[in-house]
C-alpha positions in Angstrom: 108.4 146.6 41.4 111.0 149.2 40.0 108.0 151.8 40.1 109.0 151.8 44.0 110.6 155.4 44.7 111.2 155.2 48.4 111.7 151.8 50.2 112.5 150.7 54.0 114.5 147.6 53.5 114.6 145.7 56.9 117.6 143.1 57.9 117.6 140.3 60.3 120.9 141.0 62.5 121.4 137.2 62.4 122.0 137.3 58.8 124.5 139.4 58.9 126.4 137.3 61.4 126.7 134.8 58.3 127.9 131.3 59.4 129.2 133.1 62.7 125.6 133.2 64.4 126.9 135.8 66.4 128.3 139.4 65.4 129.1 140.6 62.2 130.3 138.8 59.0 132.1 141.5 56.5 131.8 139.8 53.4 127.8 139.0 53.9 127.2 142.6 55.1 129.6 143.8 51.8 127.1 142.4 49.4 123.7 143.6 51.0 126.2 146.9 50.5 127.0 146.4 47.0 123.2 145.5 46.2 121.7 148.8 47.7 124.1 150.7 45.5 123.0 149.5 42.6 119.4 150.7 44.1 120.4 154.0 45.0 122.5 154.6 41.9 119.3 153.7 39.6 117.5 156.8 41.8 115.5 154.6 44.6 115.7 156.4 47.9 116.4 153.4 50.7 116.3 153.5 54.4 117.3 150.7 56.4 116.1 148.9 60.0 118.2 146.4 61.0 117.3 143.9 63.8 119.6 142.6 67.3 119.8 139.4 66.8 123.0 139.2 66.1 123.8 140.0 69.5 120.7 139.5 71.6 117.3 138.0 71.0 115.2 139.4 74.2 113.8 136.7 76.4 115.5 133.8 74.7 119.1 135.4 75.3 118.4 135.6 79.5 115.1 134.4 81.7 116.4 136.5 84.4 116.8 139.7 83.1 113.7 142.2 83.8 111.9 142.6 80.3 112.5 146.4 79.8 116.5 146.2 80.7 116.3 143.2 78.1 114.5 145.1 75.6 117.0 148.2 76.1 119.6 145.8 75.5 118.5 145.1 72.1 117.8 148.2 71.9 121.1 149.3 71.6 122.5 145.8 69.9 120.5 147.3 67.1 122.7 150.7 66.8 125.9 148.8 67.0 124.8 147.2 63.8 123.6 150.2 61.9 126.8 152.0 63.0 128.7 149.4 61.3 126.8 148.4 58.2 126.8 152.4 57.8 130.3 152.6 57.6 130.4 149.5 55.3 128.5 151.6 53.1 130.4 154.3 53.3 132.9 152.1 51.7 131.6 151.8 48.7 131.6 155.4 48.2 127.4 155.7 49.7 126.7 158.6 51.9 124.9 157.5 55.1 122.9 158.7 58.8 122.1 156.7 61.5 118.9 158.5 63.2 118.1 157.1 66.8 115.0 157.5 69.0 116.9 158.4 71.8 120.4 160.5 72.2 123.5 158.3 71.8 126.2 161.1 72.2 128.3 162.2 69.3 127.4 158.5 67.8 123.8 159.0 66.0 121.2 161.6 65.1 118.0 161.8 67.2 115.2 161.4 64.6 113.1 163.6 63.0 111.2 162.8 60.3 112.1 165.9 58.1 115.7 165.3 59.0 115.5 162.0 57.6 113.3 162.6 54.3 115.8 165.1 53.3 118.5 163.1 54.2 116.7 160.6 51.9 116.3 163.5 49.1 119.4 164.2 49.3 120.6 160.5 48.3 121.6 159.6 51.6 120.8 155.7 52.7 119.2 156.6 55.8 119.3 153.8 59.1 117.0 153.7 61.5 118.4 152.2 65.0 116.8 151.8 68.2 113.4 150.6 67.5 110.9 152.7 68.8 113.0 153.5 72.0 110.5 152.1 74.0 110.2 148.3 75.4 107.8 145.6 74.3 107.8 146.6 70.9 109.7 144.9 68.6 112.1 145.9 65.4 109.2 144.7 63.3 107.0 148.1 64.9 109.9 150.3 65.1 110.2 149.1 61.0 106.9 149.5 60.3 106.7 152.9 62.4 109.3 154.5 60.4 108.1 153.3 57.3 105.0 155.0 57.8 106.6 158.2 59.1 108.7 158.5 55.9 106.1 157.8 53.4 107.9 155.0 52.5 106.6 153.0 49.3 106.8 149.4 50.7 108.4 147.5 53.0 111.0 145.0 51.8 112.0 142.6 54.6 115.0 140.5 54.0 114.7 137.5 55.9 116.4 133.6 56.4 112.8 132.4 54.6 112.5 132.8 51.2 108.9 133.4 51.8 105.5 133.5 53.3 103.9 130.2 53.9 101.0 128.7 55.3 103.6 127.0 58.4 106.5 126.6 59.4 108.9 125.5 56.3 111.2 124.7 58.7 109.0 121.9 60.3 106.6 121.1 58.0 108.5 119.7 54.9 104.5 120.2 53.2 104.4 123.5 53.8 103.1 126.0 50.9 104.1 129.0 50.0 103.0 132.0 48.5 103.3 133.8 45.6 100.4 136.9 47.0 98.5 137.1 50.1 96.4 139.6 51.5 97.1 141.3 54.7 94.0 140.6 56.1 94.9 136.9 55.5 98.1 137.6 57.5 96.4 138.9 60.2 93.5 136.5 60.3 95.9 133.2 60.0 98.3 134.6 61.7 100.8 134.0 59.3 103.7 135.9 61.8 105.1 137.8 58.4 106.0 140.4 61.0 104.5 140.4 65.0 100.7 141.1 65.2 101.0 144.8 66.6 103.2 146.1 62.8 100.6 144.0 60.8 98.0 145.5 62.5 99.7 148.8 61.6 100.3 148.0 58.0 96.8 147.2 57.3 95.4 150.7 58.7 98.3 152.2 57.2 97.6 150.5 53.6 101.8 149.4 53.6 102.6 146.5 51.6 105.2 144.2 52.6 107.8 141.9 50.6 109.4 139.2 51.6 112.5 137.4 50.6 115.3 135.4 51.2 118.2 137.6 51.9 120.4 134.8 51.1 119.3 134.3 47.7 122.0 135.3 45.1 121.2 139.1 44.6 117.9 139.1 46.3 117.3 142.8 47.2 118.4 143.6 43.7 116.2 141.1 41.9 113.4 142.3 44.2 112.9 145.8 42.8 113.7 145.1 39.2 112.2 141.6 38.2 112.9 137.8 39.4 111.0 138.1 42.2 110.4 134.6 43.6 109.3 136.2 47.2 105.6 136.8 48.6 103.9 139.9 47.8 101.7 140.7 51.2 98.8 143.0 50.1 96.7 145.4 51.1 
């Protein structure tokens, strides 16, 4: 995998909580920091979605919120977290931009594609907040979206599953995993890697995906440059 020049790495907000379950947890968003570094000093160019969830998961969070207010809520729970984890970056010495879909003041950049691939050529760690700036699309489209846009190698998503499997690991003690699947297999078993309208976008687009558990010692790291013990989703 270290032939990968260009990645979008995408992060579940509720990992970054940590054992909190809610906000942020410095010391868990400190090593995804130190790991992309390590990427970025070796010459890979990274940008970076990262998802709400941290701070508010749609439908599940209220019933009685109308849908697009709800989605425009996560909306922006997503930029509060790529404004921080930015500036946790920036910390280590990393030069970063946080590109929006929609104006957020003094606070982000609205994007532009050829703002961001220089920005990326330049050896910035680019973010990508906001999703798509539109409702009933989830992080996993904006994700996929961007990574498109950018030209962007693969998609590496981080996530609390080590793994694609065949059910729920989390319910079914039985369940198998994956080592390689197809993303036609995704989308025909509906495997829920990411939702159906970003695999659907990923198999015309001819992205690959890989996923891996972001709480593995070194995961993003080992990733790119060998002990990979994540699914590789095909296309």
């Amino acid at each position: 995998m270290n032939d990968l020049k260009r990645i979008l790495l995408k992060l579940s907000g509720e990992a970054l909580a940590g054992d909190k379950d809610f906000g942020f947890d410095e010391a868990t968003c400190l090593k995804v920091a130190k790991q992309v570094k390590q990427i970025t000093d070796k010459g890979t160019q990274v940008a970076i979605v990262i998802g709400g969830g941290n701070f508010w998961r749609g439908r599940n969070s209220s019933k009685i919120i109308e849908r697009t207010k709800s989605d425009q809520i996560g909306m922006l729970g997503t930029v509060m977290n790529c404004i921080y984890v930015s500036e946790i970056f920036r910390t280590l010495g990393m030069q970063t931009e946080v590109y929006t879909p929609f104006m957020c003041g003094a606070f982000t950049k609205l994007f532009s594609k050829d703002a961001a691939v220089a920005d990326l050529n330049a050896g910035k760690v680019v973010f990508f907040a906001g999703g798509t700036g539109h409702p009933y699309f989830s992080t996993d489209t904006g994700t996929t979206l961007r990574a498109i846009e950018i030209e962007a190698d693969a998609i590496l998503l981080a996530k609390a599953v080590d793994g694609v499997y065949d059910s729920d690991p989390k319910t079914n003690p039985n369940a198998k995993k994956f080592d390689s699947v197809s993303i036609q297999q995704v989308v025909d078993d509906r495997l829920q890697v990411v939702d159906l309208t970003a695999t659907i976008m990923c198999m015309e687009n001819k992205m690959p995906m890989v996923v891996f558990g972001l709480n593995e010692e070194n995961s993003i790291v080992k990733t790119l440059y060998g002990e990979f013990t994540g699914t590789y989703v095909t296309v």
